[in-house]
C-alpha positions in Angstrom: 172.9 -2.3 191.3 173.3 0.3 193.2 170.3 3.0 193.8 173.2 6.0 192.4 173.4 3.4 189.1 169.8 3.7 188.8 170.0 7.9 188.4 172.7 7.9 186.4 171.2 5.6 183.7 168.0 7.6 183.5 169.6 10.9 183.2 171.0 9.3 179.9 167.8 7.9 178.8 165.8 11.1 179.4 169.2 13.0 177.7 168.5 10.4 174.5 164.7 11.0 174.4 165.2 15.0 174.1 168.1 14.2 171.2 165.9 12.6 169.4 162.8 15.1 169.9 165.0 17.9 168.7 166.6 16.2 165.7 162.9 15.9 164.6 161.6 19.0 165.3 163.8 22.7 167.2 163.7 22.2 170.7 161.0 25.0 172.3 162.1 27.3 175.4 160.1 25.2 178.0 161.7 21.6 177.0 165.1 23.7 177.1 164.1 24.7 180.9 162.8 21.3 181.8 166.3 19.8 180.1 168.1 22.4 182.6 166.1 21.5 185.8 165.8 17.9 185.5 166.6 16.0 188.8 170.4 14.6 189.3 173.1 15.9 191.0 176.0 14.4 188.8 177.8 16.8 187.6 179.8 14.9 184.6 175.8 13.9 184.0 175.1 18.1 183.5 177.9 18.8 181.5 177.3 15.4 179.0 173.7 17.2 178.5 174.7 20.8 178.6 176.9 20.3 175.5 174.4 19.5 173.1 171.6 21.8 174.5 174.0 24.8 173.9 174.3 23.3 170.4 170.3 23.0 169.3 169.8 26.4 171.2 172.1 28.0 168.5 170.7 25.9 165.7 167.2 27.1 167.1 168.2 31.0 167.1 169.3 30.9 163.5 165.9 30.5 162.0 164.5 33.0 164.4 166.2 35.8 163.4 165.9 34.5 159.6 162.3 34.6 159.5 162.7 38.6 161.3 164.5 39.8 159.0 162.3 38.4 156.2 159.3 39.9 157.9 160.7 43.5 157.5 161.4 43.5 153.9 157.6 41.9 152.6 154.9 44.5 153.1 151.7 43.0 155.1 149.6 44.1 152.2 150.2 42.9 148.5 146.7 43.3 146.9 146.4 45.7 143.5 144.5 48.6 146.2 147.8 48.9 148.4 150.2 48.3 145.0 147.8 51.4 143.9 148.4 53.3 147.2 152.2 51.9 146.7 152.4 54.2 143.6 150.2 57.4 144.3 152.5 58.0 147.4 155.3 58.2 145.0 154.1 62.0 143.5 155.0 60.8 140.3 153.4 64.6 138.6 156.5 65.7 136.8 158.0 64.5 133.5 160.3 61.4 133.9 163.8 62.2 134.2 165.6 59.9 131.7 169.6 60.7 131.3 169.1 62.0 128.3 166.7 64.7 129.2 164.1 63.3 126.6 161.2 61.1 127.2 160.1 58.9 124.0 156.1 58.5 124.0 154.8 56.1 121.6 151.6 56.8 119.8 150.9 53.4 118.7 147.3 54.4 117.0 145.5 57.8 115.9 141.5 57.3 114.9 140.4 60.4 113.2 137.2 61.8 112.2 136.4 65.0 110.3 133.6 67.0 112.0 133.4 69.7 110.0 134.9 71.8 106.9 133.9 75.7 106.7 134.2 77.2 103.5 133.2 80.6 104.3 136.0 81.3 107.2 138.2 78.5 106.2 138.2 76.8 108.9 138.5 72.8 109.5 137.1 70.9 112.8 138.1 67.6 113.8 138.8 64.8 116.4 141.3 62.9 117.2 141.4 59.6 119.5 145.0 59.5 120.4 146.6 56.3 122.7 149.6 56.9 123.9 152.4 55.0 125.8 155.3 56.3 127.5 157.9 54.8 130.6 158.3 55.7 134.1 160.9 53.9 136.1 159.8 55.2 139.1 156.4 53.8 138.8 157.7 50.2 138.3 157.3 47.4 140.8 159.3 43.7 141.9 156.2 41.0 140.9 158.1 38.6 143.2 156.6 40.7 146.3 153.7 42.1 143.8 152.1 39.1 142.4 150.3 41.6 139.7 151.4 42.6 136.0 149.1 46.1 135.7 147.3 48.3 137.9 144.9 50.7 137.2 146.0 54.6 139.1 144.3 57.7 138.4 145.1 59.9 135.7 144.8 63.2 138.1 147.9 61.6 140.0 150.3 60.7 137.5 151.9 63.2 134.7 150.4 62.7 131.6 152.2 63.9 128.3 150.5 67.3 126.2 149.9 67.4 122.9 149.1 70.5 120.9 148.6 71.1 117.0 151.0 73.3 115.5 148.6 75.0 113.1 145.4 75.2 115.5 143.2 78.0 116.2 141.6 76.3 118.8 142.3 73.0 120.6 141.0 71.3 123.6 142.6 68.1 125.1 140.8 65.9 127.5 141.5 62.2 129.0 139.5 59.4 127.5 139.2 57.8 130.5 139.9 59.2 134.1 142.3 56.2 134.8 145.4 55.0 133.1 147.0 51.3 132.9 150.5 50.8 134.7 152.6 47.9 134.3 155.2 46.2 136.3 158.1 47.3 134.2 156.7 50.8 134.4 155.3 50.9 131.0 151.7 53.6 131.3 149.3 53.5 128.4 146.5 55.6 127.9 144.1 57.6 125.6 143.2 61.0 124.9 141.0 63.0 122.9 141.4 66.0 120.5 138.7 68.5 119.4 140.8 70.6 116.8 140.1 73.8 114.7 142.6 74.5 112.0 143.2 77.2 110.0 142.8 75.7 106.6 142.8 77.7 103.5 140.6 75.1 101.0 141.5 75.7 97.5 137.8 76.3 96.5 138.9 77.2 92.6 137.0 74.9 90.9 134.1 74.9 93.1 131.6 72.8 93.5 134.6 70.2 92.3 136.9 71.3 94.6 139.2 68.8 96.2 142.2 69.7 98.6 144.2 68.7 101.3 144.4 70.2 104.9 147.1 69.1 107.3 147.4 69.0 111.2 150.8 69.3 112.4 150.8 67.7 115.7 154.0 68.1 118.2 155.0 68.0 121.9 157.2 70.3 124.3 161.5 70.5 123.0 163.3 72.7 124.2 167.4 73.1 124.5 167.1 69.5 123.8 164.9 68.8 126.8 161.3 67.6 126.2 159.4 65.0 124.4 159.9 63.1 121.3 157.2 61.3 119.7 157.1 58.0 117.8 154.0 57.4 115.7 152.1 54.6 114.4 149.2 53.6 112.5 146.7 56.1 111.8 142.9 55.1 110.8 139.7 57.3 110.5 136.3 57.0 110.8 132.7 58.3 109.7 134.1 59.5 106.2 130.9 61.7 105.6 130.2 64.8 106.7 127.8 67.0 104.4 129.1 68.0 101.6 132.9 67.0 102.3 134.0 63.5 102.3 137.1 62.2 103.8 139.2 60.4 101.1 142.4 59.6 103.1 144.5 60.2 106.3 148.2 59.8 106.4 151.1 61.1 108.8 153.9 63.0 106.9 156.9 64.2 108.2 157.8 67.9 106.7 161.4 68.2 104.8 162.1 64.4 107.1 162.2 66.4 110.5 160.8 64.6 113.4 159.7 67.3 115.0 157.5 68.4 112.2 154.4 65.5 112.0 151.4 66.3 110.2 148.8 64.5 109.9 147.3 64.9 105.3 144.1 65.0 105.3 142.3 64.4 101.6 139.2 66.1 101.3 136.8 66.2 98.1 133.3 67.9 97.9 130.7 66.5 97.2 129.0 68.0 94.2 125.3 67.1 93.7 124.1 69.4 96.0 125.7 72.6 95.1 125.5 71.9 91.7 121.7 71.3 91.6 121.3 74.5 93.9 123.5 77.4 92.3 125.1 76.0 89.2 122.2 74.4 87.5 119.4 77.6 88.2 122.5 80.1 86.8 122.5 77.9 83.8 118.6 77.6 83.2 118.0 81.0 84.0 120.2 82.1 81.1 118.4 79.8 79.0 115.4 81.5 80.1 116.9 84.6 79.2 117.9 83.5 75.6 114.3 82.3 75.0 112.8 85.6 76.4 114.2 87.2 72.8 111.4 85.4 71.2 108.7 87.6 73.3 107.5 91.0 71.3 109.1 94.0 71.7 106.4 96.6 72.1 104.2 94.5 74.6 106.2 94.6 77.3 106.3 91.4 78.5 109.9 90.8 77.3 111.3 93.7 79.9 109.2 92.4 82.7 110.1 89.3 82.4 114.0 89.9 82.0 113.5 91.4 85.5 112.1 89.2 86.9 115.2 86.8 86.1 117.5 89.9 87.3 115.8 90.2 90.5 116.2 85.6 90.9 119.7 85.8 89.6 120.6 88.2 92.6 118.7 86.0 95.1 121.5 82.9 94.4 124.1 85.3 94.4 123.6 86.5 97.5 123.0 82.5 98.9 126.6 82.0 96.8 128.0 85.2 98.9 126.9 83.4 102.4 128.4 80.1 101.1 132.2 81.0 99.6 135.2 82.8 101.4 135.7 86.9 100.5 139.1 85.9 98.8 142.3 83.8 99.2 144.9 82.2 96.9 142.4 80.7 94.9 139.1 82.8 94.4 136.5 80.5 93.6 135.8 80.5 89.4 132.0 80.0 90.4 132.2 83.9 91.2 133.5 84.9 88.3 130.6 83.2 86.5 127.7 84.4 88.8 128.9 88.2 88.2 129.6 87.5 84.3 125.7 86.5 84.3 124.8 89.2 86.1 126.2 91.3 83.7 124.6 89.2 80.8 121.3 89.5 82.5 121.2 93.2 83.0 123.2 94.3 79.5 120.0 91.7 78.1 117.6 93.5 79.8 118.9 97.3 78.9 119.2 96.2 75.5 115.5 94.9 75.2 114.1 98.0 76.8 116.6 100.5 74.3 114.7 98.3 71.3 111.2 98.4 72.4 111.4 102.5 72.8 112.9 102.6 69.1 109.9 100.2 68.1 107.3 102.5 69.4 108.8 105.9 69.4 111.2 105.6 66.6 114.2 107.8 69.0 115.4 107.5 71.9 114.2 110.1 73.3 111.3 110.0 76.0 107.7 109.7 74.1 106.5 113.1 76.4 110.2 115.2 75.4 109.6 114.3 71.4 105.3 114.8 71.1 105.9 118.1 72.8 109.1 119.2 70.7 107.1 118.3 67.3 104.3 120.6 68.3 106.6 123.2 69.1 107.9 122.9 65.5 104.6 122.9 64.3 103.4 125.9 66.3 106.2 127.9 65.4 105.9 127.4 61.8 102.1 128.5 62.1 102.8 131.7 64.1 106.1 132.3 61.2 103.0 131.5 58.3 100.5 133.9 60.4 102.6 136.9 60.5 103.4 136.8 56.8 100.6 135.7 54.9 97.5 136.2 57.3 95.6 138.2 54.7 95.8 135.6 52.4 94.9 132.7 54.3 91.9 134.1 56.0 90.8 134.8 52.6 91.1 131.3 51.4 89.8 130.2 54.1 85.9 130.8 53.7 87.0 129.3 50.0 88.2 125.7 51.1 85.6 125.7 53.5 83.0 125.5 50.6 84.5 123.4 48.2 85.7 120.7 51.4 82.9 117.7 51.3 82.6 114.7 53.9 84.1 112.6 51.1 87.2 114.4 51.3 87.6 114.5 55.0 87.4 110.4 55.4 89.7 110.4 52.7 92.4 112.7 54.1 91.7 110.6 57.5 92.0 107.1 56.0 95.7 108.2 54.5 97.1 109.8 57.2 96.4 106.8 59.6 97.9 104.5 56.2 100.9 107.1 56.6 101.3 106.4 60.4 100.8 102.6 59.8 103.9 102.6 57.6 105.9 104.7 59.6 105.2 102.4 62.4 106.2 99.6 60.7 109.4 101.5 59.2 110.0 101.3 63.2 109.2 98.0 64.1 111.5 96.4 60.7 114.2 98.2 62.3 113.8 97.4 65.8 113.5 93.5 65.1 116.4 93.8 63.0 118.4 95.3 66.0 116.8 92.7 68.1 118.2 90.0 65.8 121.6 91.3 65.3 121.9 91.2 69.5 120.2 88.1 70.0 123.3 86.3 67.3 125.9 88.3 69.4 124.3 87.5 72.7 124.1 83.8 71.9 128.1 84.2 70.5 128.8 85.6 73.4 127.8 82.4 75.3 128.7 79.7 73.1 132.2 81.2 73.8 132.0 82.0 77.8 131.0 78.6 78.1 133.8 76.7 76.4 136.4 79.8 78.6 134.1 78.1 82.2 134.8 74.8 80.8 138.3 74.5 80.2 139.2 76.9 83.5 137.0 74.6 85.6 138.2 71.2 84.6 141.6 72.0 83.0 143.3 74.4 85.0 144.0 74.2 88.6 145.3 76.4 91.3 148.2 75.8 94.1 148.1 76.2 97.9 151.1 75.6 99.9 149.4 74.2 103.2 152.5 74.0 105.3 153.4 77.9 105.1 153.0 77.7 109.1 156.3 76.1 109.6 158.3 78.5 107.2 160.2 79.0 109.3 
């Protein structure tokens, strides 16, 4: 064979060998250039190897610019901080814009709590835990190049809806947390918190057994069909007691089936045991007191001090009842009526025992000073009238009686004139107790009765508030 054979048959071996190294794995740049610069100076031996290296160099490009183009799309960074970062960049502060120019924000729980109930100013405190959920396309994310379902962002930069109550006099609003949860489908939930003070006129009628209802209509921004729209869920409450009120119920109304009227109905009942053992019960023993005090004398005075002394305790729990109730309202408070009935009793009681005890010792009405000095006018007129007529005569008799007068007669006229007085005294006191009796029956009438009247207007009879008068509108 000749030595040309010889080149010619390992061109083609060296031709197979890079075949079957490319089949197996893309042929690199270098084995390309060493493919192009092997010895030989054939030419039909070039072109037999240029045809397939032009062939596995396009084959080689095609993945190349694959793999580019896949590099540009996928971010270099996919953990939850640069997802985070991702979002923030976005500015996502305003309200999302949905088509229909309302966002829906779910309100899948409410925990409530009663902090507070004042029945002087009518006013009723409480707080509200509020979790709330609500979509924002622009804050969802592709969990193919994402491999994460939530992310925690900052509640300072994303928009958060507002709530406000309807019928507040003063509300603050603050986050429950200062981060929110995202999800990939752009679904935020969060929580916030409610400190609420409503104007809430109690119906106090038949106080210190008052029960009522108070209602806290909570709403969000609408306007020209534009804002939010909320959809509620379960409500629950918690730490029922709180001093004397106690927290029966919660429930979330709708007024007259208008969704943009919610309200949440608050059932409150008092409790009574400790108003009832601190004003009710002394008011009712001090009357008692004052119906035993008739059995007390009349001239001793003890009866009219100590009818004072009730007076002067009566007005002490009136004023602590003052401090306690509301100046008026719908439904004035029946305990008032029956503090300043009392009062009345207590004082009219009091008049009358001090009107009987002058008419036991004095026998008029008069002051004791005005009617001993009147009387001795009478009498010295009637001597200076008997002086001027008959002076003659008596100063004659005179030196008569003054002999025949003995010490015997003296004590005797003595002993009947203080007999006269005795029964003249008692004449007095007869009639006085008499009096005394004849008020005592009406006085004690006069209760028997007022207390049936307190009875049946405290437990039978009630009185009306309408509580939603802020939306009549």
């Amino acid at each position: 064979m000749r030595p040309m054979d010889h080149s010619v048959l390992k061109c083609c071996l060296f031709s197979l060998l890079l075949l079957t190294v490319s089949a197996a794995d893309p042929p690199s740049n270098a084995a390309i250039l060493a493919s192009e610069t092997t010895p030989g100076n054939a030419s039909n031996t070039a072109n037999a190897g240029q045809a397939p290296n032009t062939s596995n160099t396009a084959s080689t490009n095609q993945p190349s610019n694959t793999a580019t183009s896949s590099s540009a799309t996928t971010p270099s960074c996919t953990t939850r901080r640069c997802l985070a970062s991702m979002l923030i960049a976005k500015e996502a502060l305003s309200q999302p814009q949905s088509p229909s120019c309302i966002s829906n924000i779910s309100v899948p729980l409410i925990v409530y709590e009663t902090l507070s109930v004042d029945t002087k100013n009518l006013r009723f405190e409480s707080r509200l835990q509020v979790i709330l959920s609500w979509e924002d396309p622009d804050l969802s994310w592709d969990t193919s190049v994402y491999h994460h379902d939530m992310v925690v962002l900052p509640v300072s930069k994303i928009w958060t809806p507002e709530l406000h109550v309807t019928n507040g006099v003063q509300t603050t609003m603050k986050h429950g947390n200062k981060d929110l949860l995202v999800h990939s489908n752009g679904t935020i939930e969060h929580m916030v918190i409610m400190n609420t003070v409503v104007g809430c006129e109690v119906n106090l009628y038949n106080y210190p057994f008052a029960s009522d209802f108070c209602a806290i209509g909570i709403n969000v921004w609408v306007f020209s069909g534009c804002g939010m729209f909320l959809n509620f869920g379960k409500v629950s409450k918690t730490s029922a007691n709180r001093g004397d009120w106690l927290t029966e119920e919660v429930k979330l109304n709708a007024k007259g089936g208008r969704d943009d009227r919610n309200y949440l109905w608050v059932s409150l009942k008092m409790r009574s045991e400790n108003p009832f053992l601190s004003l009710v019960l002394p008011s009712i023993l001090i009357i008692v007191a004052d119906v035993v005090s008739f059995s007390l004398p009349l001239g001793g005075g003890e009866r009219i001090s100590f009818k004072v002394t009730l007076v002067l305790s009566f007005i002490m729990f009136l004023i602590i009842l003052n401090d306690l109730l509301p100046g008026g309202g719908q439904c004035s408070p029946i305990i008032r009526k029956h503090f300043c009935f009392c009062l009345v009793i207590l004082v009219l009681s009091t008049l009358q025992s001090m009107v009987l005890t002058r008419l036991a010792k004095c026998g008029t009405l008069w002051p004791c000073s005005l009617s001993k000095s009147k009387d001795s006018l009478l009498k010295d007129t009637d001597n200076e009238e008997v002086s001027k007529s008959d002076i003659t005569v008596i100063k004659l008799k005179a030196s008569e009686e003054k002999k025949k007068n003995t010490a015997l007669q003296k004590v005797v006229k003595f002993l009947n004139k203080m007999a006269a007085q005795d029964q003249k005294k008692a004449r007095r006191h007869r009639f006085a107790n008499k009096v005394d009796l004849i008020c005592f029956c009406i006085y004690l009438t006069v209760l028997i009765v007022y207390a049936v009247v307190i009875l049946y207007f405290s437990f039978g009879s009630s009185c009306e508030i309408n509580h939603l008068e802020f939306w009549e509108y």
